[in-house]
C-alpha positions as CSV (number, residue, x, y, z in Angstrom):
1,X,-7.7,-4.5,32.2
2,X,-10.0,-6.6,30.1
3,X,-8.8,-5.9,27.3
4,X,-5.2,-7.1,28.3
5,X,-6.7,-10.2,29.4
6,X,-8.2,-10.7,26.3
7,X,-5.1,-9.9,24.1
8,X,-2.8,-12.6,26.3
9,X,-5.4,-14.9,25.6
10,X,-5.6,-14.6,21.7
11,X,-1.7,-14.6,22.0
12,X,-1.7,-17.8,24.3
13,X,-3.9,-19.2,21.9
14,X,-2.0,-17.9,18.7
15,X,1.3,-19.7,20.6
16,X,-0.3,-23.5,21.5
17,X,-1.9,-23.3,17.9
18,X,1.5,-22.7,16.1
19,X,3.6,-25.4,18.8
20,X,0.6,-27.8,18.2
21,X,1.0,-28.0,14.4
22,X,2.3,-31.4,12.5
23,X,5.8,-31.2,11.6
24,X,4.8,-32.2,8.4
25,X,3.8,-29.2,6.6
26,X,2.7,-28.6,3.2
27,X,4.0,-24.9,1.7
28,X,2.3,-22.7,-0.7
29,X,3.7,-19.9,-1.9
30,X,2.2,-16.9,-3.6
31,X,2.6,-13.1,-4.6
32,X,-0.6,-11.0,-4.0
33,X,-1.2,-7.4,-4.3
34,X,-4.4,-5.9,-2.4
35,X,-5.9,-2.4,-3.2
36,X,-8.9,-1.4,-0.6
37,X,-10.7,2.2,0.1
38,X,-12.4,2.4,3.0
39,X,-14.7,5.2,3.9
40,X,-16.6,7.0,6.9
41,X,-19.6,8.9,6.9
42,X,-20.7,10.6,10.1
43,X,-24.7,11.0,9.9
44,X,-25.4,12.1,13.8
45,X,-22.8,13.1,16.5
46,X,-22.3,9.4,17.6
47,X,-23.2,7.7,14.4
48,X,-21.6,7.1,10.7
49,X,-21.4,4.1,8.3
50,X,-18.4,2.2,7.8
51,X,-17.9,1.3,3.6
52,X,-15.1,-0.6,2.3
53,X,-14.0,-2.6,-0.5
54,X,-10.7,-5.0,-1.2
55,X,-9.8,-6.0,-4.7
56,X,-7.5,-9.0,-3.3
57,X,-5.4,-10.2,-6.5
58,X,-3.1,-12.8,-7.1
59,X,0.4,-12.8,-9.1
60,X,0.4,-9.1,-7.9
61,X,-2.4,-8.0,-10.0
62,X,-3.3,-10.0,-13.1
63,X,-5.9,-12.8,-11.6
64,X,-8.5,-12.8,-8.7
65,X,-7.4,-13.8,-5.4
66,X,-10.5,-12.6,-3.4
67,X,-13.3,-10.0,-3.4
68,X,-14.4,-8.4,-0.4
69,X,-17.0,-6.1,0.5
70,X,-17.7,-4.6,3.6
71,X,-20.2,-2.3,5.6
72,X,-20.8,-1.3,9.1
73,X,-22.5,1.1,11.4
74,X,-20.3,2.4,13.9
75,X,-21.2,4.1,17.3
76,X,-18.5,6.7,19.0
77,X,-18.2,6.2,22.3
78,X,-15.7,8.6,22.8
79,X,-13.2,10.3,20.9
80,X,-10.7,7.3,21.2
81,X,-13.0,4.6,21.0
82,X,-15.4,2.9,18.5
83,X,-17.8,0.1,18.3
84,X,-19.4,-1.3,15.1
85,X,-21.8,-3.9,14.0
86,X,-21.9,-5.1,10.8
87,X,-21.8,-7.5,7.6
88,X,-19.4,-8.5,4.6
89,X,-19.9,-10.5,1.6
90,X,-17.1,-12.2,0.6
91,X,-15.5,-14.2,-2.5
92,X,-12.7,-16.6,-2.3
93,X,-11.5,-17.8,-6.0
94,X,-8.8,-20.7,-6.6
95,X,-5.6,-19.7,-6.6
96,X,-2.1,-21.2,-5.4
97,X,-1.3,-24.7,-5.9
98,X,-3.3,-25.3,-3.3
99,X,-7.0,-24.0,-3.5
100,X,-8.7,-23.4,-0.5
101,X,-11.9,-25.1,-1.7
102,X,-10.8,-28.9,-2.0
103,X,-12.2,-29.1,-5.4
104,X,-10.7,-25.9,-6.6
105,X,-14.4,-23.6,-7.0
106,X,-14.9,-20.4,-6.3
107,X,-17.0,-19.6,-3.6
108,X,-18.9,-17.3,-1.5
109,X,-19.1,-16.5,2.7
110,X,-21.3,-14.1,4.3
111,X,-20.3,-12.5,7.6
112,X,-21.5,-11.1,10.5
113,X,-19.4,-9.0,12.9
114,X,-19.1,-7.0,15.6
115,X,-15.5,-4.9,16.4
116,X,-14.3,-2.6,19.0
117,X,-11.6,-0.3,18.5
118,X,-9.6,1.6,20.9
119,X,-6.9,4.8,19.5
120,X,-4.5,6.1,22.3
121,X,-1.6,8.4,21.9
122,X,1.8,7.9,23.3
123,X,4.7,10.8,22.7
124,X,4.5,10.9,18.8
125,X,3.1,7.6,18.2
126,X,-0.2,7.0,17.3
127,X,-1.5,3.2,18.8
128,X,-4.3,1.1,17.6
129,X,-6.0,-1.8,18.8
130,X,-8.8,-3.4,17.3
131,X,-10.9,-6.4,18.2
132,X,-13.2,-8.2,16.1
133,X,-15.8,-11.4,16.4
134,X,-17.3,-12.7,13.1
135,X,-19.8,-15.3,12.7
136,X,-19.0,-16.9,9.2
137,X,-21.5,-19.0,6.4
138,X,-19.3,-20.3,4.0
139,X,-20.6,-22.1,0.9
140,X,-19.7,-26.0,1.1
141,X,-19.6,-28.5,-2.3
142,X,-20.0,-31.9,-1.8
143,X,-17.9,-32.3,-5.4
144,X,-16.1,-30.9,-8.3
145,X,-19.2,-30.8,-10.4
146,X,-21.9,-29.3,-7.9
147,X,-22.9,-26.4,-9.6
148,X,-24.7,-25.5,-6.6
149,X,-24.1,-24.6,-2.9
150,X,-25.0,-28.0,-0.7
151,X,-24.8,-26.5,2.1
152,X,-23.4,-23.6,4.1
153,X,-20.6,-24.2,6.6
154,X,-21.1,-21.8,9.8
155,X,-17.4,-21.1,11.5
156,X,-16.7,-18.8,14.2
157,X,-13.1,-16.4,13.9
158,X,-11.7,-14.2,17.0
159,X,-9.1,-11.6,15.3
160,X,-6.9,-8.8,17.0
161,X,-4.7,-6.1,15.0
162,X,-2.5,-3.6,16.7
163,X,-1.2,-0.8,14.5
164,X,0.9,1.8,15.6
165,X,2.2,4.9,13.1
166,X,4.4,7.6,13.4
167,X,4.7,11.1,11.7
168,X,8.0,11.4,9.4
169,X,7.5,15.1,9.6
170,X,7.2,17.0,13.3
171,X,5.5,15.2,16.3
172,X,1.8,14.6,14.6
173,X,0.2,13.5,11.6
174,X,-1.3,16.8,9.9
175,X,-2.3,17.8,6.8
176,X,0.0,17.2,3.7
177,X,2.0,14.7,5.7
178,X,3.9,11.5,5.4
179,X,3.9,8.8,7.5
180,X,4.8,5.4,8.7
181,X,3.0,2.9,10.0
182,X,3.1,-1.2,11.4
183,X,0.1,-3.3,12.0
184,X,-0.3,-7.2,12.7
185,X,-3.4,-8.8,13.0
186,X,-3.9,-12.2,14.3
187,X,-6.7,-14.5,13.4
188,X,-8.2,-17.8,15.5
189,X,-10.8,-20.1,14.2
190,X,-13.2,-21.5,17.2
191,X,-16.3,-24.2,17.2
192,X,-17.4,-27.6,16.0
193,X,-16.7,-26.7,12.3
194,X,-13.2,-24.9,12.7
195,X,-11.7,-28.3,10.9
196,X,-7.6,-27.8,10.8
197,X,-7.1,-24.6,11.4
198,X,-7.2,-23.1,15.1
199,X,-4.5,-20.8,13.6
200,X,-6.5,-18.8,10.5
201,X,-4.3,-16.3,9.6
202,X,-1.5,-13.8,10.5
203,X,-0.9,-10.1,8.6
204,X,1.3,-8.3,8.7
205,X,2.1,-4.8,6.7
206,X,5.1,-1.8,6.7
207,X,3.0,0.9,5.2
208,X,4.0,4.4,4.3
209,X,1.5,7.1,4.1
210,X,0.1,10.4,2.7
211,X,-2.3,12.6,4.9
212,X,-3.6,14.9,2.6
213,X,-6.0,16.3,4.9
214,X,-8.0,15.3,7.8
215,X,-10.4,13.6,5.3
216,X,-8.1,12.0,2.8
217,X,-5.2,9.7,2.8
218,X,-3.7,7.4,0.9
219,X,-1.0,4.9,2.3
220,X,1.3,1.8,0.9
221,X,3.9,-0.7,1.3
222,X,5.0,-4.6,2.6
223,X,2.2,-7.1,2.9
224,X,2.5,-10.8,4.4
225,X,-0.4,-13.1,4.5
226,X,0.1,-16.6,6.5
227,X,-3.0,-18.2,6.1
228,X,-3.2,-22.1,7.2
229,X,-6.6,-24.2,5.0
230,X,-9.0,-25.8,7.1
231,X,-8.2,-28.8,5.4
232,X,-5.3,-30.9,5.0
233,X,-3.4,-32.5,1.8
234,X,-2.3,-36.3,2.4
235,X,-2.6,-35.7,5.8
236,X,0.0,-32.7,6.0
237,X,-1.5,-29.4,7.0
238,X,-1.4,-26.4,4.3
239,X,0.0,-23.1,4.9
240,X,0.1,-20.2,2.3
241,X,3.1,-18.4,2.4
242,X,1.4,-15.0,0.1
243,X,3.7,-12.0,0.0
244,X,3.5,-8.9,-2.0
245,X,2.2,-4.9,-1.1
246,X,-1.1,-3.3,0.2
247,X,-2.1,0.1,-1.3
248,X,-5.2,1.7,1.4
249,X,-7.2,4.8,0.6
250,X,-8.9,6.3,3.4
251,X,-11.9,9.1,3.3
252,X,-14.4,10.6,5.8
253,X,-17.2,12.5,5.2
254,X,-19.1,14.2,8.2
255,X,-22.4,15.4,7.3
256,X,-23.4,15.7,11.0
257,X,-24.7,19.5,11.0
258,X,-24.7,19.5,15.1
């Protein structure tokens, strides 16, 4: 019951921040291609690490959009739900006609975060719902020619992503297996420092999948990124339009011996 609460809230939220925005609106459109691996490893009964990495580019594949690394350490607290604690190191290069840094320099955020996830299973669908509270430094230039951080820029962000996939052969996902899957995730900015944008971001991906085995997958498809800047241009609020595909590999490795 909570956790419904908490979902109409981001989705109230998500709503007032989207109606709230200036009609006056400056577009940026771009085509990105991300390729991530992500991987478990089960140490204890309970516990395993979480590893990933996203090579984020821009015009599909030929020039950085963003680089982001990821780790965790993850406690089972039951077979259909999962809590983690961990940290990323990010970094964001110009891209777009419309850089996210005002003076168009790469630069670099740190992250803490802590997630939840819950999996259920409904007839032959497989539903996920994760939730996920980061605490963000981001590194802040006070001009073009800083070569420097001047200071770093602490932002709070409140995201929810709900997946659900389906086998394409039979009733369940087993091994050497396709399947499809839908996930959106919705992103809100909150404290002093969140600047213009209450609405962060909004993803959305149409994946189709290979489950070689219980330990190895590989899935790919649609990607849509609306992200709004925290900043405006000649007073009109900024949203990137970026559009392009998502290729995911997934492995576990469980060297629990219990």
């Amino acid at each position: 019951m909570e956790m419904k609460k908490g979902l109409s809230l981001i989705l109230l939220l998500f709503s007032l921040s989207i109606y709230a925005q200036s009609p006056l609106r400056v577009s940026d459109n771009n085509n990105i291609g991300w390729y991530t691996t992500t991987g478990t490893v089960k140490f204890a009964s309970k516990w395993s690490l979480h590893m990933e990495y996203q090579w984020r580019r821009d015009n599909y594949i030929t020039t950085w959009q963003q680089s982001l690394l990821r780790t965790g350490i993850n406690y089972h607290l039951n077979e259909n739900a999962i809590a983690r604690l961990g940290y990323s190191w990010i970094e964001t290069f110009p891209y777009g006609d419309h850089s996210i840094n005002k003076f168009g320099k790469q630069f670099t955020e740190h992250r803490t975060y802590q997630t939840i996830t819950i999996n259920q299973k409904i007839g032959r669908f497989d539903l996920s719902n994760r939730y996920m509270l980061e605490q963000r430094w981001l590194a802040t230039y006070n001009n073009a020619f800083s070569s420097e951080v001047d200071k770093w820029t602490y932002v709070n962000r409140l995201r929810y992503l709900g997946r659900v996939q389906t086998s394409l052969k039979g009733k369940t996902i087993t091994d050497n297996c396709p399947y499809a899957a839908l996930y959106d995730e919705i992103m809100i900015g909150f404290g002093q420092n969140v600047g213009q944008n209450i609405f962060d971001q909004n993803r959305l991906g149409v994946l189709f999948g290979w489950r070689f085995n219980k330990n190895v997958k590989i899935e790919g498809g649609y990607f849509s990124q609306i992200l709004q800047l925290a900043r405006s241009v000649n007073s009109q609020n900024v949203f990137q339009y970026n559009t392009g595909f998502i290729v995911n590999t997934v492995w576990n490795l469980d060297l629990n011996t219990q």
